[in-house]
C-alpha positions as MATLAB code, in Angstrom:
seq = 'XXXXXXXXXXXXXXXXXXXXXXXXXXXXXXXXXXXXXXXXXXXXXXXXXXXXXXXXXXXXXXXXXXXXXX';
ca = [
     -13.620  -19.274   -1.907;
     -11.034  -18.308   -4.000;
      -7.462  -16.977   -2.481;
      -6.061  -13.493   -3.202;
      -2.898  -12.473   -5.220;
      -1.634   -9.897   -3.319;
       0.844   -7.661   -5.643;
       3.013   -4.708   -3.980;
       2.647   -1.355   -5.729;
       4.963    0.771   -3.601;
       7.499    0.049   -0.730;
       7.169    2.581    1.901;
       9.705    3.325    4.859;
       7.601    5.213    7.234;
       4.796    3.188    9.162;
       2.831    6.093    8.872;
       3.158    7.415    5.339;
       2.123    3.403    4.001;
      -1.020    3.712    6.581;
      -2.479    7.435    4.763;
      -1.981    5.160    1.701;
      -3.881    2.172    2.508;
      -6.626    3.973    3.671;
      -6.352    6.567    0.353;
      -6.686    2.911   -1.686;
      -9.715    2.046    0.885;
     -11.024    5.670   -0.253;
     -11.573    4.321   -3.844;
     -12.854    1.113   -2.869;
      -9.601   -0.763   -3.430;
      -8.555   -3.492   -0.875;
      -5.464   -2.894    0.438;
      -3.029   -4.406    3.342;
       0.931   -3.654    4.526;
       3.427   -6.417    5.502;
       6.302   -5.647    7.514;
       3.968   -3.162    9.316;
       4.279   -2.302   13.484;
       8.340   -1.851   13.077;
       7.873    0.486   16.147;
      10.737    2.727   16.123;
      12.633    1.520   13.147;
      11.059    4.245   10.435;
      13.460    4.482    7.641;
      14.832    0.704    8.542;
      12.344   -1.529    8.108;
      10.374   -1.897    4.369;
       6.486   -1.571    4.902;
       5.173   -3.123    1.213;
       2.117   -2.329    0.223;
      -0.213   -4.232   -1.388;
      -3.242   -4.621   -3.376;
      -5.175   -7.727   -4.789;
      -3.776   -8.266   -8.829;
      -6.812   -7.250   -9.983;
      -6.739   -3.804   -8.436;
      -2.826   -3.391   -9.548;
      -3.616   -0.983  -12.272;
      -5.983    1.385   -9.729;
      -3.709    1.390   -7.509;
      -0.985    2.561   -9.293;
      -2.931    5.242  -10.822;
      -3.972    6.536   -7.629;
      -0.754    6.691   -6.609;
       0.513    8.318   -9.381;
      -1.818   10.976   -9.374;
      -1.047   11.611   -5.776;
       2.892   11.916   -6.456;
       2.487   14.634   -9.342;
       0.574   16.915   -6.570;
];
């Protein structure tokens, strides 16, 4: 078994705005999980980071690009 690199492609501040984008990775098939997460009621306070395994960096990011120019 090998272990993961897990790489962050975008720190979010809202609980729920990293959850739409973990499951928007899961979406295109690209694993995803957020540390920091259940901060109940400190949105804005609290860093949620998302990340990805390294291999899946480059997806990632241009999923999320994609989804900022909309």
């Amino acid at each position: 078994m090998t272990d993961i690199n897990w790489t962050e492609v975008l720190t979010a501040y809202d609980e729920s705005q990293a959850e739409v984008i973990k499951i928007a990775l899961a979406e295109e098939g690209i694993p995803c999980t957020i540390e920091n997460a259940h901060q109940g009621g400190f949105t804005g306070v609290f860093q949620a980071r998302v990340l990805v395994p390294e291999d899946f960096v480059n997806a990632a990011k241009k999923l999320l690009d994609a989804h900022q120019q909309k």
